[in-house]
N, C-alpha and C positions, 0 to 999 in steps of 0.2 A: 504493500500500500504506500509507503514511503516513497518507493520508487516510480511508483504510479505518478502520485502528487507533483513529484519533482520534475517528471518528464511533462505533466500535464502546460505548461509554458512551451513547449515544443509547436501548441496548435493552439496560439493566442487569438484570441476571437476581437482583439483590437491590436495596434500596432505597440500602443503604449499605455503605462496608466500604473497610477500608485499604488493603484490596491494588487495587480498581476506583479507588482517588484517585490509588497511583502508576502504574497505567499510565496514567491519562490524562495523568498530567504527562511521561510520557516521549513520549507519543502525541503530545503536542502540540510539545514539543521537536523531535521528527522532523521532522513538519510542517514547524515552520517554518525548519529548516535545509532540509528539501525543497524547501518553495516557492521560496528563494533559491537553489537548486543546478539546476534541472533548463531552465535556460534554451533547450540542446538541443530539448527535446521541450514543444515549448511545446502544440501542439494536444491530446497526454496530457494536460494539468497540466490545460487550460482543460474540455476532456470530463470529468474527472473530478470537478471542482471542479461542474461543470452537475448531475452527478449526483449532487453530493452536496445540493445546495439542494434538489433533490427528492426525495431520501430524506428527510433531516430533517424537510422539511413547515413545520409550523408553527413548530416550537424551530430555526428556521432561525438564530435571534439568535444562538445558540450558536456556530455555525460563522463568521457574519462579526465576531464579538466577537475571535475566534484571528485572524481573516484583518487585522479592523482593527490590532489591534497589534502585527501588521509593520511592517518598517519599509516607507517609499515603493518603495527601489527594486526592492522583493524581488516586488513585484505590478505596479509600473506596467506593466513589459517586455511584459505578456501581454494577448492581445487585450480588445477591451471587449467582453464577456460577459455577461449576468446579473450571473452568481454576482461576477465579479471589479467589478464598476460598481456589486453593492451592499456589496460589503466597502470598496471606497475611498469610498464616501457616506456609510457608517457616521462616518467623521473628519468629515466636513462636519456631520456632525448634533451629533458633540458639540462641538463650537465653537458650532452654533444654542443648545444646552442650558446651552453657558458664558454665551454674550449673555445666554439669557432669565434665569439665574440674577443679571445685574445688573441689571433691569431693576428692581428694587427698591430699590436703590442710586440708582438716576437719578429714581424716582418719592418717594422722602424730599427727597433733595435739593432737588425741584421745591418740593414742598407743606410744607416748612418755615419758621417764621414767624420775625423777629427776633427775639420772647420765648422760641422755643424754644431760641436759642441761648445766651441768659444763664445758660440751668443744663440742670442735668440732668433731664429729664422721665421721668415715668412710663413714654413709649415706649420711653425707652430702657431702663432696665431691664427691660422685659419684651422687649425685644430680646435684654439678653445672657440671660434666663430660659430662656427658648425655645429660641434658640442652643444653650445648653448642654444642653438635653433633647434636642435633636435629634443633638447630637455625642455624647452619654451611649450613644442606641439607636443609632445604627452605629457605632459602632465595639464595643459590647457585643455587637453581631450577628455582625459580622467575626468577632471572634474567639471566641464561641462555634465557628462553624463550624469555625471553624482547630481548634480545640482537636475537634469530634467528627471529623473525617476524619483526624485521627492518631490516632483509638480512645480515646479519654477517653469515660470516664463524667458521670453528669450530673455529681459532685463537681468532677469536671477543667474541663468547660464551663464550669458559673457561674464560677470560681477564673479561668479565661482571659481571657472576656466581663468580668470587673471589672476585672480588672489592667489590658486594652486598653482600656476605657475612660474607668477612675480612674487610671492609673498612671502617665501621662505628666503629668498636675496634681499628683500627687503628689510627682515630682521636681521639678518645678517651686514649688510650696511651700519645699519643704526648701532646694531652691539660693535662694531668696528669703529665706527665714529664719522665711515665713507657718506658724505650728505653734500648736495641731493644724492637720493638715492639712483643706482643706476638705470631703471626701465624710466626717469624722468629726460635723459638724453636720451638714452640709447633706444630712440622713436620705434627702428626697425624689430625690438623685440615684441613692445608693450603691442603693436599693431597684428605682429605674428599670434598672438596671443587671442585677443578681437576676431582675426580671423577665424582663427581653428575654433573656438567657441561656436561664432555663430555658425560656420560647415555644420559640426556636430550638432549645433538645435538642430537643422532643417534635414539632416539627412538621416542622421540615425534611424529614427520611426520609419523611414521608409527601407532601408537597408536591414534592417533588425526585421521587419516583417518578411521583406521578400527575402533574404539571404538567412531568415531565421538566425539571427543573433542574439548573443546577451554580452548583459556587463560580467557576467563569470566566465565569459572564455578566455581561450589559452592566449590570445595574442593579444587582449587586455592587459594580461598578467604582464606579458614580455611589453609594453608599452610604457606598465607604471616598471617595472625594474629598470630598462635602462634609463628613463629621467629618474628614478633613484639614484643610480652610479652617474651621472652623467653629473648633475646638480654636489654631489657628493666632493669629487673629484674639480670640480670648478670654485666651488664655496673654498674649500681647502688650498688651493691654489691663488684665491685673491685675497685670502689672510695671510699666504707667504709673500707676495709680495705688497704687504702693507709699509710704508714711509718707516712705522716705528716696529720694532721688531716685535710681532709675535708670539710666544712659545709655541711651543707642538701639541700639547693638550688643547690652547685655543683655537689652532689653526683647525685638527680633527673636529674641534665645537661649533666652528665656521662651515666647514663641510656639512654635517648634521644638521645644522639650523638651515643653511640651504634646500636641504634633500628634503626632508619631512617638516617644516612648521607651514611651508605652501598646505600643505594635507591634512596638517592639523588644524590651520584656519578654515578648511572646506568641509572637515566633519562637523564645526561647531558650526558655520552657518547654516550646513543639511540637520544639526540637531541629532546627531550621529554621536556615541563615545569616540573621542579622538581616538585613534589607533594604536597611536604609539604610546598612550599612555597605559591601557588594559592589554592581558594578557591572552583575551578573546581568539587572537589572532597571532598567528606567526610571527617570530622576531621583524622587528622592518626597519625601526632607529638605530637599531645596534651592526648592522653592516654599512651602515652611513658612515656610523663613527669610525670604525673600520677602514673605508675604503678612506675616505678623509684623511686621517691616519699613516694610510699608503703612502698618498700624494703628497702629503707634506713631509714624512722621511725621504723621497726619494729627492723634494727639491732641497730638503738643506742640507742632508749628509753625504746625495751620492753626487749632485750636480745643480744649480738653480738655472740655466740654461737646458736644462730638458724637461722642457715645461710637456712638449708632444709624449714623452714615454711616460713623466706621472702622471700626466691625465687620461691615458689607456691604464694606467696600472691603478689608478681607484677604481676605474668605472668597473673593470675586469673584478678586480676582491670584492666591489660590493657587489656585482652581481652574482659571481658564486658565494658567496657569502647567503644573498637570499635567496637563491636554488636551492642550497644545501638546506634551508630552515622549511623552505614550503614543503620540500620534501621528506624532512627528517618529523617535522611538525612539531619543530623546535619552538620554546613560547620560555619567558621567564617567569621566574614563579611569583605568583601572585599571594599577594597578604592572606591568612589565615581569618579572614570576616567571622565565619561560620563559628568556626571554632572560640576564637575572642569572645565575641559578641553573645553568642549561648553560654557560656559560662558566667557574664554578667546577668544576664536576662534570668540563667538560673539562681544566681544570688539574692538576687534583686523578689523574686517571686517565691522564693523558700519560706524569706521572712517577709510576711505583709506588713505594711504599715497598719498604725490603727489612729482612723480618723480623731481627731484634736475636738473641742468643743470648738473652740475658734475659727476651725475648718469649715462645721455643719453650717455655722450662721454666715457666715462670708456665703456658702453655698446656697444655701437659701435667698438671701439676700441679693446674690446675682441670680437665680432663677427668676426669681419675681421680677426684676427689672426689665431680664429679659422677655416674660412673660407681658410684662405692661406694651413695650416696645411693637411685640409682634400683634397685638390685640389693636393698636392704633394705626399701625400699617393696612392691617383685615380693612378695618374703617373705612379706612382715605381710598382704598382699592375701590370696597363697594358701592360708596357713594358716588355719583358720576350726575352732572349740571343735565338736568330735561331741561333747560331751556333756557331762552336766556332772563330771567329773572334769578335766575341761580337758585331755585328750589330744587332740593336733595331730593335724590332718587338712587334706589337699591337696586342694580342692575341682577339678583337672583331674584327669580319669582320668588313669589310668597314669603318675602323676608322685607318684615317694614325700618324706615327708616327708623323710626326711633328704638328699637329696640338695638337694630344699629348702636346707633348715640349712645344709647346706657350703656350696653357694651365696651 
């Protein structure tokens, strides 16, 4: 039934709409408390999962995109099936798409000359150009979407899509002391940004219906990770090169405020728990810091004119970095609530209090007031002007005014 509910978005009877986002977020929830609970009836789980690869058809990505970020033990238990041996290859492939994402890393390094290291070449700045236009449109994409599937209008979309993708350089400036901030010149980005927003209002609903789309697929994920490493590795790189020398701990802090407080401003205007704060979800701050990290050892201790190789070498660590979490379903541990808070709560109701005389009369005393209060409100409702000489009139039948008034 879980899997029913979850695939039931597959044949949306509208293109778009907030109430078809939260059930699938609950569909999917089920899901995958399912798949980890039904160890019992393992042959149900595996038949039904068969049937579900062949209902979906071709948007099959859809179903092993849920399936891959389980955790290992919650699928390995169950036979090798199809459906279950292409949801565990799905992880194998993005560790392939981590590698190939470094392979760019490894081919600068190869075919770099002595001279290039004495300064800073034109490569590299069109490294970090690029970079940043490519971190500007996903992450302006993401959160467009975030912001239409809670019902925003276009005004809400574009106002989301900028904030996710100018807003974490934003706080980054500002903790650096860099003012104006950068998207107030650098025109061509804040416009980049505008754009991809409003694309994504107007096309998604149409391309999600006919291409059968959602915001949980696979190439969503790969959109927000590389403007995670991308942002990561840029934010880190413009705290090294600040006027007054930065430490290594601020510069990684630079990175991470770049990467995720864009995301953290978009869950709170969607009304969302930010991400990075709960442990709901996969690590996501903590390979920022990370790759961040990278990029600032590699400019102060190995070279500060090889801006081109640490800025592949964050983007690279953060993104395996969060392959390795979505996959592993790595999360940090989160406070003991349940536990704390029950042991109080059990303290707390072992011994009752016992009401005060002082207590009952204050009690009293505001009952009655309250009591007075709502009985004059009744009144002033009931009463309603017949006409214009302003004689009272009891708008329920059979109820006179005066008795009203005494009232």
């Amino acid at each position: 039934r879980c899997v029913s509910s979850a695939l039931a978005l597959e044949r949306p009877t509208r293109p778009h709409g907030q109430q078809r986002v939260l059930e699938g977020r609950r569909a999917r929830r089920a899901l995958c408390s399912a798949l980890g609970a039904v160890r019992v009836e393992r042959h149900v789980a595996c038949r039904v999962l068969e049937e579900a690869c062949r209902e979906v058809g071709g948007s099959s990505w859809r179903v092993l995109g849920v399936l891959g970020s389980l955790r290992a033990p919650s699928v390995a238990w169950l036979p090798r099936t199809r459906c279950v041996q292409m949801a565990l290859d799905i992880r194998v492939i993005r560790h392939l798409i981590g590698v190939v994402i470094g392979l760019p890393l490894l081919i600068t390094c190869l075919t770099r000359t002595d001279n290039d290291y004495e300064h800073i070449t034109i490569a590299d700045n069109l490294t970090v150009k690029i970079a940043n236009y490519i971190g500007d449109a996903s992450f302006a994409l993401t959160g467009s979407l975030a912001a239409g599937t809670e019902g925003m209008d276009l005004c809400g979309c574009v106002i989301v899509g900028f904030v996710t993708a100018l807003g974490g350089g934003s706080v980054r400036d500002v903790a650096l002391g860099r003012l104006p901030v950068f998207w107030t010149t650098a025109w061509d980005e804040a416009l980049l940004c505008v754009v991809v927003s409003t694309i994504a209002f107007f096309a998604w609903p149409r391309l999600s219906h006919a291409l059968r789309l959602s915001t949980d697929d696979e190439w969503l994920f790969w959109t927000d990770t590389v403007g995670l490493g991308v942002f990561a590795a840029l934010g880190a790189q413009t705290a090294v090169f600040m006027p007054v020398e930065v430490h290594c701990g601020a510069c990684a802090a630079a990175g991470m405020f770049t990467a995720t407080f864009g995301g953290l401003t978009r869950d709170i205007l969607c009304q969302n728990p930010p991400r990075i704060l709960y442990s709901a979800k996969e690590l996501y701050a903590l390979p920022a810091l990370v790759g961040g990290f990278a990029t600032t050892f590699m400019l102060r201790h190995v070279g500060k004119n090889l801006v081109m190789e640490a800025v592949l070498l964050g983007i690279w660590v953060t993104i395996q970095l969060r392959v390795f979490a979505v996959n592993g379903g790595l999360r940090l541990p989160a406070f003991p609530t349940d536990q704390v808070y029950m042991t109080s709560i059990q303290r707390m109701t072992s011994a009752p209090k016992q009401p005060m005389a002082s207590d009952a009369a204050s009690a009293d005393a505001s009952g009655a007031a309250a009591a007075a209060s709502v009985s004059v409100r009744v009144a002033d409702e009931l009463r309603q002007p017949l006409n214009g000489h302003g004689r009272g009139h009891c708008a329920w039948p059979g109820v006179d005014v005066g008795v009203v008034s005494s009232v």
